[in-house]
Rosetta silent file (secondary structure, phi, psi, omega in degrees, C-alpha in Angstrom):
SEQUENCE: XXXXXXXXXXXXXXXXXXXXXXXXXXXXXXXXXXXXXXXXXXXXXXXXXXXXXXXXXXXXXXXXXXXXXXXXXXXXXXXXXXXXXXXXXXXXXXXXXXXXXXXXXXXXXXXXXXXXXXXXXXXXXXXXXXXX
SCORE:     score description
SCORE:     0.000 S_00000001
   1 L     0.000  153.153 -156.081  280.861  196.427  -20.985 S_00000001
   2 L  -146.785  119.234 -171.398  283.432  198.820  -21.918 S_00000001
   3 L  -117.515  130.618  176.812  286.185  200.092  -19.226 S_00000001
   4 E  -126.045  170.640 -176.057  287.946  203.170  -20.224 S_00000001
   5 L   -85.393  145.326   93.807  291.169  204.828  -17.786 S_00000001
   6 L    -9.458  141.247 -173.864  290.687  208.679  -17.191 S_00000001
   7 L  -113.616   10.949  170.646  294.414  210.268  -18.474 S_00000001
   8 L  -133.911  147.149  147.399  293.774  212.806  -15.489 S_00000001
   9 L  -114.426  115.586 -143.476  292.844  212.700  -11.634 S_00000001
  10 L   -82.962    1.399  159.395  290.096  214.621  -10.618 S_00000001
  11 L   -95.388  151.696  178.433  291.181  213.962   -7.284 S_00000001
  12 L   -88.384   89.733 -170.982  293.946  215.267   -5.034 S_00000001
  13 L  -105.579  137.785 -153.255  296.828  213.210   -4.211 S_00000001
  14 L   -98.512  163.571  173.378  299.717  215.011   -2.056 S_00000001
  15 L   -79.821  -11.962 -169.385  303.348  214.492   -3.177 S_00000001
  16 L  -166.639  123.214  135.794  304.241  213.121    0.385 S_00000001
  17 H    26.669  -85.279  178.135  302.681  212.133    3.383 S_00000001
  18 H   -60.764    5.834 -177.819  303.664  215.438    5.159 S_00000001
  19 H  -122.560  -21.311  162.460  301.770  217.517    2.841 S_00000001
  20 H   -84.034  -52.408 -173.158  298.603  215.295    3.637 S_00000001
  21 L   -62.669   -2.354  176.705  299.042  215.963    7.388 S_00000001
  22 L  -113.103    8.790  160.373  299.757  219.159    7.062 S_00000001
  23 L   -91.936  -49.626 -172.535  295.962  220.012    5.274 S_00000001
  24 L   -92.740   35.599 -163.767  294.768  217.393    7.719 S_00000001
  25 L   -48.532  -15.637 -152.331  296.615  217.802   10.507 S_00000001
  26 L  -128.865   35.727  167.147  293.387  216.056   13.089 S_00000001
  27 L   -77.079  -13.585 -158.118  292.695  212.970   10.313 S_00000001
  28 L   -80.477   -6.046 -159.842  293.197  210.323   12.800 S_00000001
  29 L   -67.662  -40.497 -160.619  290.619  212.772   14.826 S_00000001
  30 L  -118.785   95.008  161.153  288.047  212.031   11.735 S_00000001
  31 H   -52.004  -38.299 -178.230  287.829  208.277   10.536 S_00000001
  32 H   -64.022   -4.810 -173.570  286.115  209.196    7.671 S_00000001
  33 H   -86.048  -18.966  173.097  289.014  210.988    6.535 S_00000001
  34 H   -62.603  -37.950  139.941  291.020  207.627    6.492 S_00000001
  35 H   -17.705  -58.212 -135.655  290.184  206.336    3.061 S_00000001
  36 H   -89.053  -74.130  175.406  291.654  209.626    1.820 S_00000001
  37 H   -18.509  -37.583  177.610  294.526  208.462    3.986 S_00000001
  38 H  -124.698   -3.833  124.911  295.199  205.552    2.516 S_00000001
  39 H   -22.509  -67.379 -169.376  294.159  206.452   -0.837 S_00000001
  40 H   -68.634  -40.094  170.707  296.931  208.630   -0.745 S_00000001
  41 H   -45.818  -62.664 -173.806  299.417  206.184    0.496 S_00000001
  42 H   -89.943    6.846  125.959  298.914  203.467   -1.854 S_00000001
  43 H   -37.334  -39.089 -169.120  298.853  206.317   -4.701 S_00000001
  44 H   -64.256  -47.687 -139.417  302.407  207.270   -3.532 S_00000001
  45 H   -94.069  -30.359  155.314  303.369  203.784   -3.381 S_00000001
  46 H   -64.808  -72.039 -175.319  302.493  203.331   -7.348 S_00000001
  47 H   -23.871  -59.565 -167.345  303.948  206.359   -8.407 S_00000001
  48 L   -71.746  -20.667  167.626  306.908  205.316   -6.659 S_00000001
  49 L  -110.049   29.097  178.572  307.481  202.161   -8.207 S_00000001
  50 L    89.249   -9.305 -169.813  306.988  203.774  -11.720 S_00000001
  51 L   -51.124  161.828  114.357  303.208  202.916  -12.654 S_00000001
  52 E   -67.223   99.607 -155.222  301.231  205.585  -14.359 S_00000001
  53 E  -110.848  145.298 -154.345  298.167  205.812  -12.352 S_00000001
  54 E  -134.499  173.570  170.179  294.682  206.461  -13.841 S_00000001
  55 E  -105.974  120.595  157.839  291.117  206.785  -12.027 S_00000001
  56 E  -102.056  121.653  166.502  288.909  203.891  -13.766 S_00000001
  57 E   -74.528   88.536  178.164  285.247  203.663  -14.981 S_00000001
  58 E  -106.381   84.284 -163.130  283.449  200.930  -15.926 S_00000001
  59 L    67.713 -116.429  166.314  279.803  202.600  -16.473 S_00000001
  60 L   -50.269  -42.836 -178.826  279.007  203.701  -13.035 S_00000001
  61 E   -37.883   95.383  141.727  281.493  202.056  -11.594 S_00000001
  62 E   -48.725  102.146  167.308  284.368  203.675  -10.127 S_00000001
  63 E  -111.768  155.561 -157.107  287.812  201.598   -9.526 S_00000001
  64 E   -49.647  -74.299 -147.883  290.394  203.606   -7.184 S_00000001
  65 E  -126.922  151.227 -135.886  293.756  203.080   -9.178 S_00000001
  66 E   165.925   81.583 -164.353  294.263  201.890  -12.668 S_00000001
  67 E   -99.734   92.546 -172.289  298.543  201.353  -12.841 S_00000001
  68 E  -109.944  139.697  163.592  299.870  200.488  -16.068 S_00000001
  69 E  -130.948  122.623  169.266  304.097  200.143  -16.305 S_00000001
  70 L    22.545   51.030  165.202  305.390  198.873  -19.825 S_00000001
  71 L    93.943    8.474 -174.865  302.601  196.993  -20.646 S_00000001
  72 E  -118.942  104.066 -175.343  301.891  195.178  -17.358 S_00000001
  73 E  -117.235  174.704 -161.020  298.787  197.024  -15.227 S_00000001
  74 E  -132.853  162.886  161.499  297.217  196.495  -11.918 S_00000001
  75 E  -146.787  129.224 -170.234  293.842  197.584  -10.591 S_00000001
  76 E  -127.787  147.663  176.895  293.606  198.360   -7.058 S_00000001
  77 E  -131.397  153.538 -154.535  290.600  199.430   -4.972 S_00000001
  78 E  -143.734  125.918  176.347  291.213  200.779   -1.282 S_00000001
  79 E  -146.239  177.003  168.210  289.413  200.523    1.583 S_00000001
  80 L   -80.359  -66.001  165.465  289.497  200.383    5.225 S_00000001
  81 L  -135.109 -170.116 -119.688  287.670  197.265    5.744 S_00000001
  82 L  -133.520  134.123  159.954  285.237  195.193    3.413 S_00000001
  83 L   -91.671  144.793 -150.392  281.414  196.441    4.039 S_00000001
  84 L   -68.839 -170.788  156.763  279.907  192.859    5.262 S_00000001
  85 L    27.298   34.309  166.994  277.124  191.715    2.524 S_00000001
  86 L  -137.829  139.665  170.150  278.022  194.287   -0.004 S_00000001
  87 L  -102.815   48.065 -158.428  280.257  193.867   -3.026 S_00000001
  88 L  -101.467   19.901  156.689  280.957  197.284   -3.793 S_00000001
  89 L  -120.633   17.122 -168.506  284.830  197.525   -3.404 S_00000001
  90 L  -129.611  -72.844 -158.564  284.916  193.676   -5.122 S_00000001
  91 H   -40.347  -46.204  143.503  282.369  194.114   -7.531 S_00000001
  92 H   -34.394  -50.742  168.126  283.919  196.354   -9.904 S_00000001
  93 H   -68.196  -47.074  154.604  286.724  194.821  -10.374 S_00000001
  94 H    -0.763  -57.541 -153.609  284.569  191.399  -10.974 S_00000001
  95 L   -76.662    2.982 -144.718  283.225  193.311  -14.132 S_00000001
  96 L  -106.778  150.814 -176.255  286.377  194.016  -15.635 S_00000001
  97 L  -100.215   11.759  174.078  287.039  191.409  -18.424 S_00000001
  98 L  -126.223  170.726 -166.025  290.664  190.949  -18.648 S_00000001
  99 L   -87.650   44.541 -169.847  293.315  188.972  -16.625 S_00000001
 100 L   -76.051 -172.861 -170.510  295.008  191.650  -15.004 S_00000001
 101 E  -119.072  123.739 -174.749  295.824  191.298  -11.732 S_00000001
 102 E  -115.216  162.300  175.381  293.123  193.319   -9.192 S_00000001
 103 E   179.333  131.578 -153.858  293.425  193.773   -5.617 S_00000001
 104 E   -98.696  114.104 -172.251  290.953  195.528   -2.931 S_00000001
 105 E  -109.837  134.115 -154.690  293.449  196.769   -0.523 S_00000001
 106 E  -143.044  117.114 -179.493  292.349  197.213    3.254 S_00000001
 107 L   -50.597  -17.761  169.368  293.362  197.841    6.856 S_00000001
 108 L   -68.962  105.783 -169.726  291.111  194.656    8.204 S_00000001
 109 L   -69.826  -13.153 -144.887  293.224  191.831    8.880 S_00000001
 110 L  -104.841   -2.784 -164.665  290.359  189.658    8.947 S_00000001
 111 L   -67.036  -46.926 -145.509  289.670  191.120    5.494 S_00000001
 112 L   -74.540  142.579  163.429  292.425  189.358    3.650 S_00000001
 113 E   142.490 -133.685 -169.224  292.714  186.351    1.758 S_00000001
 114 E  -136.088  160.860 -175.698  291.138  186.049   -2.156 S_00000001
 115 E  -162.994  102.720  155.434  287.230  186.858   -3.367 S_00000001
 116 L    82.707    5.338 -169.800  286.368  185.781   -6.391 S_00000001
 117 L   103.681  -18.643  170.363  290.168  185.903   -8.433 S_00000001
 118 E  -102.155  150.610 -176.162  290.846  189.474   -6.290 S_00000001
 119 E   -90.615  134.933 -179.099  293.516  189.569   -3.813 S_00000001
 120 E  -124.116  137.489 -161.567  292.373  191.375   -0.892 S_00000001
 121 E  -137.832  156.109  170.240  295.363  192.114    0.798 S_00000001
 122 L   -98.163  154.540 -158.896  296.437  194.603    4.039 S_00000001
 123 H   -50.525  -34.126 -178.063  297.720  197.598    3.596 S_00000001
 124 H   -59.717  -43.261 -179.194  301.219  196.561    5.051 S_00000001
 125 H   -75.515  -12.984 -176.819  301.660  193.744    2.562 S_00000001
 126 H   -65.661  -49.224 -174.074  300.683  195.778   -0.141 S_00000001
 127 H   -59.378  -62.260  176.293  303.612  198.620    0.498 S_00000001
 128 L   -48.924  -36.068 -160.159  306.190  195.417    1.305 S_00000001
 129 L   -62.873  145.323 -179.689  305.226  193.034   -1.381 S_00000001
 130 L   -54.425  -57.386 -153.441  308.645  192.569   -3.943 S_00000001
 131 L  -145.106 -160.579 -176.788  305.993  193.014   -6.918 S_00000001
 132 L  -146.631    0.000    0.000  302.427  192.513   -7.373 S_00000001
């Protein structure tokens, strides 16, 4: 199985906060719009502590964030809460063959705890944690 990084993002990530609320002023209006929300957050929140951040593929597979800093990378997938008896925010990461550190990051408190070698962690501890 062969995972490669994208060197672009075909998605749109805002420079700040305030520039997502001010396309989206009514997201909390639209849940479905929260993902984007907190996509964009913990995009910021890489950026900000120096990663390089890639979109990753592994065959079908989409993973969110792909962070590499000076040789040490992360792979984070983001979600609002876990969908029950589906592995589709875990299972991706699962596939990936090296001993990087992964982590499904989520707004569900009840979410949290470890699956499988990924950390599934809430969004608060994620922003807060010293390092990952």
């Amino acid at each position: 199985m062969t995972f490669r990084a994208k060197a672009y993002l075909k998605r749109r990530y805002f420079d700040s906060f305030e520039e997502y609320r001010a396309l989206y002023p009514d997201h909390m209006l639209y849940p479905f719009m929260l993902d984007g929300a907190i996509e964009n957050i913990v995009f910021l929140e890489l950026k900000r502590r120096g990663y390089d951040v890639y979109i990753g593929k592994n065959g079908t597979k989409e993973i969110d964030f792909v962070a590499d800093k000076r040789g040490e990378r992360i792979y984070v997938q983001v979600c609002v809460r876990l969908p029950e008896k589906s592995d589709r925010e875990t299972g991706n990461l699962m596939e990936i063959a090296d001993n990087y550190p992964k982590y499904v990051v989520t707004l569900n408190d009840l979410d949290t705890g470890i699956e499988n070698g990924i950390k599934v962690v809430h969004l608060y501890d994620f922003l807060t944690a010293e390092s990952w």
